[in-house]
C-alpha positions as CSV (number, residue, x, y, z in Angstrom):
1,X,93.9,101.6,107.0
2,X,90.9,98.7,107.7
3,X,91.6,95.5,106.6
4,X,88.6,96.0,103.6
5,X,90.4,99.0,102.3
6,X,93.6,97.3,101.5
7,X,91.9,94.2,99.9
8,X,90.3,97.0,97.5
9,X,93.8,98.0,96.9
10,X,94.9,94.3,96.4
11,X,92.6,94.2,93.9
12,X,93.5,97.6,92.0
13,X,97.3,97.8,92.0
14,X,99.2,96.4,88.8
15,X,102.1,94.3,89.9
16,X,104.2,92.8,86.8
17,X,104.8,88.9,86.9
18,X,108.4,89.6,88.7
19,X,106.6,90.3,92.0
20,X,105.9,87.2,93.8
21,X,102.4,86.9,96.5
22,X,104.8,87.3,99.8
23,X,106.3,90.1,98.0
24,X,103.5,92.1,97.3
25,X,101.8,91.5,100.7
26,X,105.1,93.6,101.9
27,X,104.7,96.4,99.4
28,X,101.2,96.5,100.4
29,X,102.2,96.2,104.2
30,X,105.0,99.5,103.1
31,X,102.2,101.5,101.3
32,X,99.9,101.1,104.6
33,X,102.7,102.1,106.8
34,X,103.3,105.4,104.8
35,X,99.7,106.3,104.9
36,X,99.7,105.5,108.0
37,X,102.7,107.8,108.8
38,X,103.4,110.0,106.7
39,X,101.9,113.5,105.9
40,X,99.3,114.6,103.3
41,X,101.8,114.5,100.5
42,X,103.1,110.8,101.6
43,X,99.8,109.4,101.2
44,X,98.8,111.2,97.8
45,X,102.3,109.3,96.7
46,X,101.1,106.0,98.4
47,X,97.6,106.6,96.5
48,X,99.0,107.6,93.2
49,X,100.9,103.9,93.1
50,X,98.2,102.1,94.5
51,X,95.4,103.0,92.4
52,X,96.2,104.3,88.8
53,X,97.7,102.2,86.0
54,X,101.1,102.1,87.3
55,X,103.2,99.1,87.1
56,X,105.5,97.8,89.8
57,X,108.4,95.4,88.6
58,X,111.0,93.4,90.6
59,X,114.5,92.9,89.8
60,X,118.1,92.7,90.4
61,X,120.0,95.6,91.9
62,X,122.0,95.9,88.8
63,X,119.0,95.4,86.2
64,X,116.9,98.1,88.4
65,X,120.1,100.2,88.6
66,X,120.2,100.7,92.5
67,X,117.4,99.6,95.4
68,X,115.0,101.0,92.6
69,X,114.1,103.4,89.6
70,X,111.4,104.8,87.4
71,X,111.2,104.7,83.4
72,X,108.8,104.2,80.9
73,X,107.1,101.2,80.1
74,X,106.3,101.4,76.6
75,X,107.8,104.6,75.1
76,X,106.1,104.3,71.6
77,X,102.6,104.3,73.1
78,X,103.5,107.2,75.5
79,X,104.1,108.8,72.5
80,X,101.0,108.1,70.7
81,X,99.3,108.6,73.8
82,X,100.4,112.0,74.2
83,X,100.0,112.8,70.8
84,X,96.4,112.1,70.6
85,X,96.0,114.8,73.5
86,X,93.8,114.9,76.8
87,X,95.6,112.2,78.5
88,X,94.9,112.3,82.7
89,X,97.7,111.5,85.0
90,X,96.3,108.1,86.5
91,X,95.6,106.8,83.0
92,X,99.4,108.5,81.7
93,X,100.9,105.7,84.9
94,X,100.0,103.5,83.0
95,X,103.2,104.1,80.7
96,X,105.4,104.1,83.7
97,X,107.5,101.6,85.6
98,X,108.6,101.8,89.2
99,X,111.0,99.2,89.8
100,X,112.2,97.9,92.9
101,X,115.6,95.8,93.3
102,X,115.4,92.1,95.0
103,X,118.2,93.1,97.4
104,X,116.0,96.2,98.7
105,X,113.7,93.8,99.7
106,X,115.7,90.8,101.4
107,X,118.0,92.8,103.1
108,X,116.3,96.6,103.7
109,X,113.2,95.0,105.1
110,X,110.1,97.1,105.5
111,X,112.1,100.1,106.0
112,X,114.1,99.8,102.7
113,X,110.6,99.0,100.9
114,X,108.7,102.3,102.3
115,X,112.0,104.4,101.7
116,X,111.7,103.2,98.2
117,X,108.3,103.6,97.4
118,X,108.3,107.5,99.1
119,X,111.3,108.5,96.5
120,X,110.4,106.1,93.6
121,X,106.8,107.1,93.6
122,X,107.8,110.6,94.0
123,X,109.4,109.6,90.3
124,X,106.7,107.9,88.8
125,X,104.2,110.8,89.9
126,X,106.6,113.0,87.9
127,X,106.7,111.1,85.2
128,X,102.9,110.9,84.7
129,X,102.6,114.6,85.3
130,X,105.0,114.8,82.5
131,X,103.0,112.9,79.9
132,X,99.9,114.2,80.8
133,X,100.9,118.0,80.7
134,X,102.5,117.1,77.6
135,X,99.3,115.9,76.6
136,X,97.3,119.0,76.8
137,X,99.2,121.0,74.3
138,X,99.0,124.0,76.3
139,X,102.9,125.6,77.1
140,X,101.8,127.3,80.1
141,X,100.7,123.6,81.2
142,X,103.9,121.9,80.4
143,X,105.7,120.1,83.6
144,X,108.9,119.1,82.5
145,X,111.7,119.4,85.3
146,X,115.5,119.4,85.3
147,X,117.2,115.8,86.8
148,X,118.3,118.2,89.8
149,X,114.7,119.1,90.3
150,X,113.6,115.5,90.3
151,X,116.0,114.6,92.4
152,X,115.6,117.3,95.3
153,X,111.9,116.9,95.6
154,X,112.0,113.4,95.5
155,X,115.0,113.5,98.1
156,X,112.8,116.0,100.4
157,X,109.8,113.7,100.2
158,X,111.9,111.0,101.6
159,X,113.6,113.2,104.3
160,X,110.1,114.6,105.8
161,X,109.0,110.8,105.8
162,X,112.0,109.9,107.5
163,X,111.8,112.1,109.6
164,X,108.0,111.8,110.5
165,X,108.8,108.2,110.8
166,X,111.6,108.9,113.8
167,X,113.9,106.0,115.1
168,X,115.8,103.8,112.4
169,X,114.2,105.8,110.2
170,X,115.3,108.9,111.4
171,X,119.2,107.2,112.4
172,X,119.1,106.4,108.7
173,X,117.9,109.5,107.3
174,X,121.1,111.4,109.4
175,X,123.3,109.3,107.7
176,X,122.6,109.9,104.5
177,X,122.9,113.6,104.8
178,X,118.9,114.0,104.6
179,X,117.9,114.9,107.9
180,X,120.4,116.8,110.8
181,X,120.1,118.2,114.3
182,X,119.8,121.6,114.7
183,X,119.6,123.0,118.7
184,X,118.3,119.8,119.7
185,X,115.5,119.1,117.3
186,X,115.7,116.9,114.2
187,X,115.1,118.6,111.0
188,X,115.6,118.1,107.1
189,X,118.8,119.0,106.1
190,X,118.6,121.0,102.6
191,X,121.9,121.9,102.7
192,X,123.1,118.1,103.2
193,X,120.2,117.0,100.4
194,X,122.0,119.6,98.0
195,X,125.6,117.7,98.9
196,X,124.0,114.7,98.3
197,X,122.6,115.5,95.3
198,X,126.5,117.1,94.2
199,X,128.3,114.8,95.3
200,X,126.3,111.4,94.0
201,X,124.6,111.9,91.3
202,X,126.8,115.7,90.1
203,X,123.6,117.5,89.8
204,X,123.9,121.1,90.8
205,X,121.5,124.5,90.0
206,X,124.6,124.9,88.0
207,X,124.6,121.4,86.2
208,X,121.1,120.7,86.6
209,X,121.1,117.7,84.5
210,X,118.3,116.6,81.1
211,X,114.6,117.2,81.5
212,X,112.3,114.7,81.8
213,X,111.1,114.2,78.3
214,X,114.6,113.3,77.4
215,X,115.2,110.6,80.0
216,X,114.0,107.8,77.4
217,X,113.8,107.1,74.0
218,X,112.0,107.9,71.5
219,X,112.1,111.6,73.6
220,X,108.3,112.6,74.7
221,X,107.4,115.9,72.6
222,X,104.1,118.1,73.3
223,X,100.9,116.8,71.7
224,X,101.1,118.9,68.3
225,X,104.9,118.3,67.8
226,X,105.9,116.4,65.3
227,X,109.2,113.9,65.1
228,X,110.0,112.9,61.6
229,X,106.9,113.5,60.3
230,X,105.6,110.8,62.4
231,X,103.4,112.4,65.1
């Protein structure tokens, strides 16, 4: 990506007070790296953060809950957002958060910040395809996935990247289970993902965990719904 191109970017991406200049030149420097390297998908992701509404916080490992999460940024107006109908999915990021932990940073280095942004923007994506679906009223419309769906297609972004991204990368993704050697070649491991996914967060087809619109509160109801008589 040219030098003009990421100073557009500068410009455009939200960063919340937390995030000091070094720090955002990195995230910058991560986002580059996984347009740079990644595949189609990886830089819609990279895209999606770097040029709606979104807004990227930093914090502590235990206030971020792990090297980073997603939630909502203001529940009440996602709510009256959605309520008032036709709500895009750049302009629903807005009402999301993706927040990354200081210790992520300082001791994952690059790596640990491009991990990160490939599974927590994986989130936030979700979460804006949530609100704006929810938006439109329309049931066939509705995107609304299980926490086990979250968490296996956010976990699968992050494998293909690792994978595309060989090396450390790759050495990392093994060890978490994400990627494996099969006859020689290094490939995503679903089966490991699923373990994973079982064994660390007890999320299973089975036990699929809550749906999106129930991962905050107020809970996020279709545009036409009302709550107490509210909206």
């Amino acid at each position: 990506m040219s030098g003009l191109s990421s100073d557009l970017f500068a410009e455009i991406m939200i960063f919340d007070e937390s995030v000091p200049e070094t720090d955002r030149n990195r995230i910058h420097q991560a986002l580059d790296d996984i347009e740079h390297h990644g595949d189609r998908f990886h830089k819609r992701v990279s895209r999606f953060i770097r040029s709606s509404d979104l807004n990227v916080y930093l914090g502590t490992a235990k206030n971020v809950g792990g090297s980073g999460s997603v939630r909502l940024a203001d529940q009440w107006g996602a709510r009256r957002a959605v309520g008032s109908g036709g709500l895009a999915m750049f302009d629903a990021a807005a009402y999301v958060r993706l927040n990354i932990a200081r210790e992520t940073i300082d001791t994952g280095g690059q790596r640990g910040i491009e991990g990160t942004f490939v599974h927590e923007g994986k989130h936030a994506m979700d979460f804006a395809m949530m609100l704006a679906t929810f938006s439109s009223a329309a049931e066939e419309k509705i995107f609304n996935p299980t926490a086990f769906q979250r968490e296996l297609s956010a976990h699968l972004t992050s494998a293909f990247y690792l994978r595309l991204r060989g090396g450390e990368y790759a050495e990392e993704g093994i060890g978490l289970g994400l990627l494996e050697v099969r006859q020689g070649e290094l490939s995503v491991s679903t089966s490991g993902i699923r373990k994973r996914l079982a064994q660390n967060y007890g999320l299973t087809p089975e036990t699929p965990g809550r749906t999106l619109d129930t991962a905050s509160f107020p809970r996020i109801r279709p545009a036409g719904k009302r709550w107490f008589g509210l909206f």
